[in-house]
DSSP file (Angstrom, degrees, kcal/mol; ACC not computed):
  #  RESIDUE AA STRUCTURE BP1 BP2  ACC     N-H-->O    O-->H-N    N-H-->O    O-->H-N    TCO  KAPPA ALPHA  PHI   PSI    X-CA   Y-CA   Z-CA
    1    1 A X     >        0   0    0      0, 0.0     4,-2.1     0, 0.0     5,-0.1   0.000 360.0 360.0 360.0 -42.6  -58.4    6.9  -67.5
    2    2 A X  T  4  +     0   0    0      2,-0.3     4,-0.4     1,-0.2     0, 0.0   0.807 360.0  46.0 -19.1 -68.9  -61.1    6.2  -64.9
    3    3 A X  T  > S+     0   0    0      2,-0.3     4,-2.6     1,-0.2     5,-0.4   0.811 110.4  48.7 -73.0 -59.1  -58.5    4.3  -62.7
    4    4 A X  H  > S+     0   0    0      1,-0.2     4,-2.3     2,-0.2     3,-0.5   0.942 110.2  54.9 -57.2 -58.6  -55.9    6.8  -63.0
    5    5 A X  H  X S+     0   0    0     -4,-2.1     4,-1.3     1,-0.3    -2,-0.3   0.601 112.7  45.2  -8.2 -54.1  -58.8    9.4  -62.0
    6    6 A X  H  > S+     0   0    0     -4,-0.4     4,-3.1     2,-0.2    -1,-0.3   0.920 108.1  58.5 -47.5 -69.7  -59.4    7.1  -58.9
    7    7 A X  H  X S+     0   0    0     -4,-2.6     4,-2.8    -3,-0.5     5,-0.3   0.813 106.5  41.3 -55.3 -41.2  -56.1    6.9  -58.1
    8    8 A X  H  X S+     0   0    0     -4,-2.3     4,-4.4    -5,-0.4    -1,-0.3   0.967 108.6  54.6 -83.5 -27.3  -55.3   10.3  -57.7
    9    9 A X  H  X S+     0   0    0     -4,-1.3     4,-1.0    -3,-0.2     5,-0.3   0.972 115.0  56.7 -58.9 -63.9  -58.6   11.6  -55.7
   10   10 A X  H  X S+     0   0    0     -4,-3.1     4,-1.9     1,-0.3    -2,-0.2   0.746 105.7  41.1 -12.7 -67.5  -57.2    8.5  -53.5
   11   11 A X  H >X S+     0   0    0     -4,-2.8     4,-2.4     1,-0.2     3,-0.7   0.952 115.1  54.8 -62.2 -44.9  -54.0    9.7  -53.0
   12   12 A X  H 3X S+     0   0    0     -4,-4.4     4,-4.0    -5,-0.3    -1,-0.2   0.933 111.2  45.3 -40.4 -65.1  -55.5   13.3  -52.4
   13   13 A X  H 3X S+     0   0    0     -4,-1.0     4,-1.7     2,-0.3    -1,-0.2   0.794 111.3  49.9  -0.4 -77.7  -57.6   12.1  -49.8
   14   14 A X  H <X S+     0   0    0     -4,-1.9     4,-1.0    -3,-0.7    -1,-0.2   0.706 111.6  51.3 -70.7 -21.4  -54.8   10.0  -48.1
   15   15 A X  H  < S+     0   0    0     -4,-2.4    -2,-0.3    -5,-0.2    -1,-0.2   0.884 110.6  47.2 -79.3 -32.7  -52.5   13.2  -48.2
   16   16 A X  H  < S+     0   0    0     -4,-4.0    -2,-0.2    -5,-0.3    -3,-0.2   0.914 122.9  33.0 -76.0 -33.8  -55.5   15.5  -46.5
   17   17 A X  H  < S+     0   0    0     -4,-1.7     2,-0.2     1,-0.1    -3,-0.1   0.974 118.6  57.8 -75.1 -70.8  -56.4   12.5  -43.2
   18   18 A X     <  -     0   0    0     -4,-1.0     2,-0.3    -5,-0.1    -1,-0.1  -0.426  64.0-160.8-117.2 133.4  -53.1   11.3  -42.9
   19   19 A X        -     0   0    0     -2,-0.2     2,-0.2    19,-0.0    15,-0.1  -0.829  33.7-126.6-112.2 142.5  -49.1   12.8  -42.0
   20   20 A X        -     0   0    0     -2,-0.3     2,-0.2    13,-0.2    13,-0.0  -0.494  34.4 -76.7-101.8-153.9  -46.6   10.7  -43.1
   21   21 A X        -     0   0    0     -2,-0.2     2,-0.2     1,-0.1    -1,-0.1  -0.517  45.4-140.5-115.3 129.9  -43.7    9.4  -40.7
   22   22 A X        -     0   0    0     -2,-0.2    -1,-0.1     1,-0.1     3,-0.1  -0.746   7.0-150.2-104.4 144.5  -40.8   12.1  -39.9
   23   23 A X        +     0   0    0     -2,-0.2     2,-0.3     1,-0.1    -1,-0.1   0.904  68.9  66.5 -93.5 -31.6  -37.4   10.9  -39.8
   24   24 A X        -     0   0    0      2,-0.1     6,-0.2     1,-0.1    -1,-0.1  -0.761  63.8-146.0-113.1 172.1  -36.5   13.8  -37.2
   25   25 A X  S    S+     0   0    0     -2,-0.3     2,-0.1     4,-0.1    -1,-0.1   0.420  74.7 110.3 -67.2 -18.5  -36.6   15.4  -34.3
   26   26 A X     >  -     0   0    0      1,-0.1     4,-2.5     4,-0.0    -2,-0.1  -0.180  64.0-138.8 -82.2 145.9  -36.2   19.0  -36.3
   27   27 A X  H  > S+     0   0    0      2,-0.2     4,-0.8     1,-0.2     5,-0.2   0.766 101.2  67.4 -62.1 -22.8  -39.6   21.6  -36.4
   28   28 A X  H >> S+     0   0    0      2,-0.2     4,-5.1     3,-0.2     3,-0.7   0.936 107.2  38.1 -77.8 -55.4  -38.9   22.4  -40.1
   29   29 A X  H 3> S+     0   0    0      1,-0.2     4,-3.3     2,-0.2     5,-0.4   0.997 114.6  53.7 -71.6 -37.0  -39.8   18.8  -40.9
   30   30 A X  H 3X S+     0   0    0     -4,-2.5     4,-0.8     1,-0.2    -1,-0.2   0.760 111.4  42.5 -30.4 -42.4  -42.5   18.6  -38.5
   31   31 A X  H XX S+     0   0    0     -4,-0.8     3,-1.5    -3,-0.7     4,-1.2   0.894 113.3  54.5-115.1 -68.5  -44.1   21.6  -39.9
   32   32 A X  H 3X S+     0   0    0     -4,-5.1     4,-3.3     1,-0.3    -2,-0.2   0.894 103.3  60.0 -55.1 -21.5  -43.4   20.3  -44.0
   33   33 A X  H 3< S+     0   0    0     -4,-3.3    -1,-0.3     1,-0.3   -13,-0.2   0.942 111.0  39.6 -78.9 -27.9  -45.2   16.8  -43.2
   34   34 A X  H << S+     0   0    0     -3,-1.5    -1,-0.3    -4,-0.8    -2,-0.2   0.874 122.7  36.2 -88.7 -20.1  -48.4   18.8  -42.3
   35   35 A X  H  < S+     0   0    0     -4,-1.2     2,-0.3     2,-0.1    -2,-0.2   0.545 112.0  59.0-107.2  -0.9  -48.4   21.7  -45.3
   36   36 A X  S  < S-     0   0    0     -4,-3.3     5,-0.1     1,-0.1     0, 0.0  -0.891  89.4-103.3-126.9 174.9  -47.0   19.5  -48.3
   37   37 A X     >  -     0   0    0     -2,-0.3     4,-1.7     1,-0.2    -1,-0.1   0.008  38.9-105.9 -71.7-171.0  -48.4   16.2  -50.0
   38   38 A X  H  > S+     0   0    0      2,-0.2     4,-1.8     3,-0.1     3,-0.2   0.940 116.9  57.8 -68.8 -34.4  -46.8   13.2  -49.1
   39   39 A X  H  > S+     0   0    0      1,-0.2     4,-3.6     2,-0.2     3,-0.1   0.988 116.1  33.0 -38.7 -65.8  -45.1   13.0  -52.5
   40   40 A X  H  > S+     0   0    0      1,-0.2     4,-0.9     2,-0.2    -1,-0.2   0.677 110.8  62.1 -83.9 -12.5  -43.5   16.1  -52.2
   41   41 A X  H  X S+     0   0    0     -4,-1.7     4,-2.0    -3,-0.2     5,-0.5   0.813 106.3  50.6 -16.7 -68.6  -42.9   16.0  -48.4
   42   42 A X  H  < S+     0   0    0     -4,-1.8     4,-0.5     1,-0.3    -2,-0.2   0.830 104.2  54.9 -62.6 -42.7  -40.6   12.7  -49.1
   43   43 A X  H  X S+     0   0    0     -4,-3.6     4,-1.1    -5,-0.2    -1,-0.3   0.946 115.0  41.4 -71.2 -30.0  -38.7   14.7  -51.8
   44   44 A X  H >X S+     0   0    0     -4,-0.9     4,-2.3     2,-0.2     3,-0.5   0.857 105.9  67.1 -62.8 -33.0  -38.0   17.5  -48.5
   45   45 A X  H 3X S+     0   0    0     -4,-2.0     4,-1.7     1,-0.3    -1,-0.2   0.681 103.9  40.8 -89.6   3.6  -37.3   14.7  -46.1
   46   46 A X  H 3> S+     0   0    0     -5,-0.5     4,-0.6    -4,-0.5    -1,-0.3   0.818 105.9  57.5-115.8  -5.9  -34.2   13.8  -48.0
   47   47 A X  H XX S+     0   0    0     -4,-1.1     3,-2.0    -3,-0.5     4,-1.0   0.962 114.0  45.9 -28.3 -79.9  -33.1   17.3  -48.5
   48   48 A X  H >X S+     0   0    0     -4,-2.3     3,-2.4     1,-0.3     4,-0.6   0.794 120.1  41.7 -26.7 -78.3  -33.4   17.2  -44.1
   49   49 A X  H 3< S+     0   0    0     -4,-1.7    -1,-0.3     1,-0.4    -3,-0.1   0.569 112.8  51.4 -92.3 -25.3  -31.6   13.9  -44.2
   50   50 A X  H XX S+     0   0    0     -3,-2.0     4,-1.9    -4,-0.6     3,-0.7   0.495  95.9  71.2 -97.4  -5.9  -28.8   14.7  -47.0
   51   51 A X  H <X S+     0   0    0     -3,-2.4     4,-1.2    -4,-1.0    -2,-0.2   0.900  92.9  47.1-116.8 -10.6  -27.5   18.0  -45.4
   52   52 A X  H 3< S+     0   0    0     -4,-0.6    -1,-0.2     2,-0.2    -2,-0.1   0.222 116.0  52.3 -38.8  12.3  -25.5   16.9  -42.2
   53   53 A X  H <4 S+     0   0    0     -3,-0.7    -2,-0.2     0, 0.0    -1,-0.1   0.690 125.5  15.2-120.0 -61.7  -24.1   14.6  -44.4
   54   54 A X  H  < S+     0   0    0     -4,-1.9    20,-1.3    -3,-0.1     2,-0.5   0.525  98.6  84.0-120.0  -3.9  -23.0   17.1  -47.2
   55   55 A X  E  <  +A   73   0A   0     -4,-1.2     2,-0.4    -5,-0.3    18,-0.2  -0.804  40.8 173.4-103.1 145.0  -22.9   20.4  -46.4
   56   56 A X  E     -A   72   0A   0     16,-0.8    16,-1.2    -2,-0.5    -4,-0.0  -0.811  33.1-119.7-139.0 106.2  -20.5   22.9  -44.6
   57   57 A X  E     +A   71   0A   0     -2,-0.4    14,-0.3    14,-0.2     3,-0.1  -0.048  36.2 166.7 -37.8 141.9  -20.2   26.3  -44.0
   58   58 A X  E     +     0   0A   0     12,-1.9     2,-0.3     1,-0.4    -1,-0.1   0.360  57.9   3.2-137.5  36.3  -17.2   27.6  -45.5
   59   59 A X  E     -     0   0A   0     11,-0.3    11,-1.4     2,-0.0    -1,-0.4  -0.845  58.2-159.5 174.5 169.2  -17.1   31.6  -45.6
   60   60 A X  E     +A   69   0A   0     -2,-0.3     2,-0.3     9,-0.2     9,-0.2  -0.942  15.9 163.6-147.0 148.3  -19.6   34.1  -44.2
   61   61 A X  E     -A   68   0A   0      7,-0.6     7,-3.6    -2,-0.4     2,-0.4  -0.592  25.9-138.9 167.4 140.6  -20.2   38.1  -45.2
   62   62 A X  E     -A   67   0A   0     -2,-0.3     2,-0.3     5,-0.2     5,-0.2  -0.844  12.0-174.3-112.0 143.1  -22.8   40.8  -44.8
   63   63 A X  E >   -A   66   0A   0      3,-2.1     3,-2.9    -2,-0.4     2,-2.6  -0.983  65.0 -67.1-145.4 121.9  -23.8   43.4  -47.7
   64   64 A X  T 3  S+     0   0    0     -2,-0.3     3,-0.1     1,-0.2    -2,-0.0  -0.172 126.6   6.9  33.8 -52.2  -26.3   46.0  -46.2
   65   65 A X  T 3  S+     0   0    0     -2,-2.6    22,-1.7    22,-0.0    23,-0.5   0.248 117.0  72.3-149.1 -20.7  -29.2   43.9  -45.5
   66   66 A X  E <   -AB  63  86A   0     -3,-2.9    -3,-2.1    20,-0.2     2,-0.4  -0.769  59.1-142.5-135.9 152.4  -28.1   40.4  -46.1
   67   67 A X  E     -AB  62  85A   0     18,-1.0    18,-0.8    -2,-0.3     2,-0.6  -0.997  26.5-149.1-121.9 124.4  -26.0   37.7  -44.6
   68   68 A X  E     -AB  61  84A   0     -7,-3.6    -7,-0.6    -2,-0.4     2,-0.3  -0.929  11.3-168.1-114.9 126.2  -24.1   35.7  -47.2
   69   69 A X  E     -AB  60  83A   0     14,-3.3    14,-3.4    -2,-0.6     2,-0.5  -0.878  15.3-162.4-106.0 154.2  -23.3   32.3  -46.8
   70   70 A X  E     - B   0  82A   0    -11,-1.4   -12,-1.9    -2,-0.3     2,-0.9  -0.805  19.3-177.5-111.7 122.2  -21.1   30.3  -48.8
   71   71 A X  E     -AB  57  81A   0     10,-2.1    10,-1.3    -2,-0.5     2,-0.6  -0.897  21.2-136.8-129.4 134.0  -21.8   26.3  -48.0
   72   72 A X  E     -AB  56  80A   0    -16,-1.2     2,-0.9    -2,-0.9   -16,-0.8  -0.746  13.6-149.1 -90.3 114.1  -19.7   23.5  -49.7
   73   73 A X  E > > -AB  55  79A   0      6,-2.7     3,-0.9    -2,-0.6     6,-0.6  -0.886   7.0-164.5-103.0 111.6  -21.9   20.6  -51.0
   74   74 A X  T 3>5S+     0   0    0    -20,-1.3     4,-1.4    -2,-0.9     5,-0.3   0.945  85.6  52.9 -20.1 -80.9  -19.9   17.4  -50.8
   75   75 A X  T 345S+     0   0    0      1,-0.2     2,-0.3     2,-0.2    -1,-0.2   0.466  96.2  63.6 -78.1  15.1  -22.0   15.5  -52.9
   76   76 A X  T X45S-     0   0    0     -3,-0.9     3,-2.0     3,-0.1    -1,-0.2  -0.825 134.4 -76.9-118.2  78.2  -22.2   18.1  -56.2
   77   77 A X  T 345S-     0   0    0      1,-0.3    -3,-0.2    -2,-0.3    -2,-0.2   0.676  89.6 -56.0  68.3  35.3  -18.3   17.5  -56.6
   78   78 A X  T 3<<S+     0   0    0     -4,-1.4    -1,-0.3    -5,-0.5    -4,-0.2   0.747  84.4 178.2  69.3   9.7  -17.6   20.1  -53.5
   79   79 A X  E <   -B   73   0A   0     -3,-2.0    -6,-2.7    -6,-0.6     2,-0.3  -0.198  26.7-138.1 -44.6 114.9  -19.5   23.0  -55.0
   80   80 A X  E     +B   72   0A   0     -8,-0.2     2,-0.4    -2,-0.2    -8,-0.3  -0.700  23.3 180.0 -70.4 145.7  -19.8   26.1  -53.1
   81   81 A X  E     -B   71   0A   0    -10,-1.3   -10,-2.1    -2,-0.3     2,-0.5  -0.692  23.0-132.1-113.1 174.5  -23.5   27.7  -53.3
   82   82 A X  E     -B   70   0A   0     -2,-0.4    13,-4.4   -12,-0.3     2,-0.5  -0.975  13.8-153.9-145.7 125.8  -24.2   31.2  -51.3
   83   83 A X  E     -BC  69  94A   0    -14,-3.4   -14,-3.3    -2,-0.5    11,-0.3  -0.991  11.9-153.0-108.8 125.4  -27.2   31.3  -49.3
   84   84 A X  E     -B   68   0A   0      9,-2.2     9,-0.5    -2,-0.5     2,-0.3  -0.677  13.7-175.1-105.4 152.8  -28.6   34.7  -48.9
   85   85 A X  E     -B   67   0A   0    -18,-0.8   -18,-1.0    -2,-0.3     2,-0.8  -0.709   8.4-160.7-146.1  93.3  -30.7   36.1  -46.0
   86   86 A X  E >>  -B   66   0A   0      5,-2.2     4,-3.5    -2,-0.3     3,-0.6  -0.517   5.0-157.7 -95.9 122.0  -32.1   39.4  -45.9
   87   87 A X  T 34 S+     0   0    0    -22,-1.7    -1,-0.2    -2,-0.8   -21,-0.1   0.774  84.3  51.1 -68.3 -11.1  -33.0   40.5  -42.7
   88   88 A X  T 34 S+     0   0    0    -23,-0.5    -1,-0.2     1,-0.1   -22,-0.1   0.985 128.8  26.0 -59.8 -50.0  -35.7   43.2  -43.3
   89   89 A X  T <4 S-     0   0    0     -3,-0.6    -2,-0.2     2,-0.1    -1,-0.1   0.634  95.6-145.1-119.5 -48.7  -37.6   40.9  -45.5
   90   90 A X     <  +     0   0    0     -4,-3.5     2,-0.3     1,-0.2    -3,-0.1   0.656  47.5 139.9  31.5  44.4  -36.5   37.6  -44.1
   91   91 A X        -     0   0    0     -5,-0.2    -5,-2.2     2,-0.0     2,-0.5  -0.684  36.9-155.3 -91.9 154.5  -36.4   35.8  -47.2
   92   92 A X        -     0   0    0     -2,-0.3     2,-0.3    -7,-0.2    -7,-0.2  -0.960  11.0-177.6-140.2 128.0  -33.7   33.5  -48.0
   93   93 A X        -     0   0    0     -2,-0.5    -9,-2.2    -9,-0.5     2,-0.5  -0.859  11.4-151.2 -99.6 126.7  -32.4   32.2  -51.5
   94   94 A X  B >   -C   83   0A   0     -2,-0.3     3,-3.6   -11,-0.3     4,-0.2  -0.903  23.1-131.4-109.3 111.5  -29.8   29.8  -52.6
   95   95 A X  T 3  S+     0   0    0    -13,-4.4   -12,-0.1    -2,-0.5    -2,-0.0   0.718 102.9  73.0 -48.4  -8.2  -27.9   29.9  -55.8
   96   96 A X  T 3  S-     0   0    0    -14,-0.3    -1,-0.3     1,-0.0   -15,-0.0   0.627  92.5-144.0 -91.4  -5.5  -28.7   26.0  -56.5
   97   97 A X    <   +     0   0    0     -3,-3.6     5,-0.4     1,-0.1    -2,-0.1   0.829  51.0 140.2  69.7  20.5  -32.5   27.3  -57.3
   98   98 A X    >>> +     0   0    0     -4,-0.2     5,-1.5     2,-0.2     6,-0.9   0.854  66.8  58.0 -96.2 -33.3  -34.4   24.2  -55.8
   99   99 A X  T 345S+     0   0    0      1,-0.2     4,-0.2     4,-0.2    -1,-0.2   0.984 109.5  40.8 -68.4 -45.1  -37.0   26.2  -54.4
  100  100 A X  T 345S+     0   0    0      3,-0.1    -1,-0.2     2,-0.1    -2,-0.2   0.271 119.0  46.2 -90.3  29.5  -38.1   27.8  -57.7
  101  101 A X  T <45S+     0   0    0     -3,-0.8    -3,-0.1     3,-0.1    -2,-0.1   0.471 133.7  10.1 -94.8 -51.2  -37.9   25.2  -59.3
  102  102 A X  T  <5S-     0   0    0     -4,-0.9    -3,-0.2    -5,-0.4    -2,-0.1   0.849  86.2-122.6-102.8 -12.5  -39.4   22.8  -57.3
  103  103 A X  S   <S+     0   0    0     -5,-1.5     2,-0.3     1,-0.2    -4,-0.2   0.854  81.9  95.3 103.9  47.5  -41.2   25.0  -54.5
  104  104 A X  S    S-     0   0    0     -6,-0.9    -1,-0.2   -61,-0.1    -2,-0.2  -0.744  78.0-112.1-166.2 127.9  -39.0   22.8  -51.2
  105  105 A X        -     0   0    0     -2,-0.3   -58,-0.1     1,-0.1     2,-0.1  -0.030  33.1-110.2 -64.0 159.6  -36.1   24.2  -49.8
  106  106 A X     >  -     0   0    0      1,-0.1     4,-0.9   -59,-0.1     5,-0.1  -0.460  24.6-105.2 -86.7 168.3  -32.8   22.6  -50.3
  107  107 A X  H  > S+     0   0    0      2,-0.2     4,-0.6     3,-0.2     5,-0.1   0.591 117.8  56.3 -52.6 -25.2  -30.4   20.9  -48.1
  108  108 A X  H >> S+     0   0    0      1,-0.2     3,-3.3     2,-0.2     4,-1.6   0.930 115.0  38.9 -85.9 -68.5  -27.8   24.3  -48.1
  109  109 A X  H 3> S+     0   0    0      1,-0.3     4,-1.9     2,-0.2     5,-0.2   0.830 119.6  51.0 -60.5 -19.7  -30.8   26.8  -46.6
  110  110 A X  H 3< S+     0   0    0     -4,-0.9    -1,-0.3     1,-0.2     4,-0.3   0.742 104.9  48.4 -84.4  -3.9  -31.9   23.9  -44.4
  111  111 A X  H <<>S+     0   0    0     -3,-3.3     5,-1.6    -4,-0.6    -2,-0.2   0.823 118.4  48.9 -91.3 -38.9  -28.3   23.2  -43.0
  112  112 A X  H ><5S+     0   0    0     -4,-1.6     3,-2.5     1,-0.2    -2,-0.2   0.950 113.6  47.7 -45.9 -56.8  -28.5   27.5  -42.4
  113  113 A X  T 3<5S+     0   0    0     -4,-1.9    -1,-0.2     1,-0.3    -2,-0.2   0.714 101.9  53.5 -62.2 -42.2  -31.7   27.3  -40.9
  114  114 A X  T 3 5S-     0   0    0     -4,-0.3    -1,-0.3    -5,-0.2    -2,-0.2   0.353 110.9-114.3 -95.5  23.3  -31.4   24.6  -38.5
  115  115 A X  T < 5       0   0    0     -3,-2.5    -3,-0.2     1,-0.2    -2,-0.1   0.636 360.0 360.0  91.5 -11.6  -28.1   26.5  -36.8
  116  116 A X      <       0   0    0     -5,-1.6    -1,-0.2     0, 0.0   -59,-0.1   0.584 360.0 360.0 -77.0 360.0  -25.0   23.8  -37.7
């Protein structure tokens, strides 16, 4: 118990000194390697790395306040998801739910985000 104990002030430690290694060029990762640990940082950088790969716009539409997008994920069997954006507020939501669940956006709001 001791040792696990160790181990994790360690890791804490190494996540507060130390940024780990970004695989791109983009300001969104730039910006996650300094506010999340490394752990959870590694699960974002392959969101970043998987959505030029698998995602595609494929339909567009505004209701009042919001721009809805429809993006086609290749690698969930061509699954559409709707990204929503409300512009008052400027929060933005995804029907796949990987930010409440796991608190790092997914590959469909990051594909939005970064303009493709």
């Amino acid at each position: 118990m001791e040792q696990q104990r160790y181990n994790h002030r360690f890791l804490d430690a190494a996540s507060d000194i130390t940024l780990p290694q970004v695989s791109s060029k983009t300001m969104i990762e730039k910006h996650a390697s300094k506010i999340y640990t490394h752990t959870v940082f590694y699960e974002f950088q392959e969101q970043v790395q998987m959505a030029p790969c698998s995602c595609a716009v494929r339909g567009f539409s505004e209701q009042e306040n919001m721009h809805i997008i429809n993006v086609e994920d290749a690698y969930r069997k061509h699954r559409i998801f709707q990204v929503a954006h409300n512009n008052e507020s400027k929060e933005t939501t995804c029907t796949c739910k990987m930010f409440e669940r796991k608190g790092i956006l997914c590959k469909h709001i990051i594909w939005i985000i970064s303009g493709k």
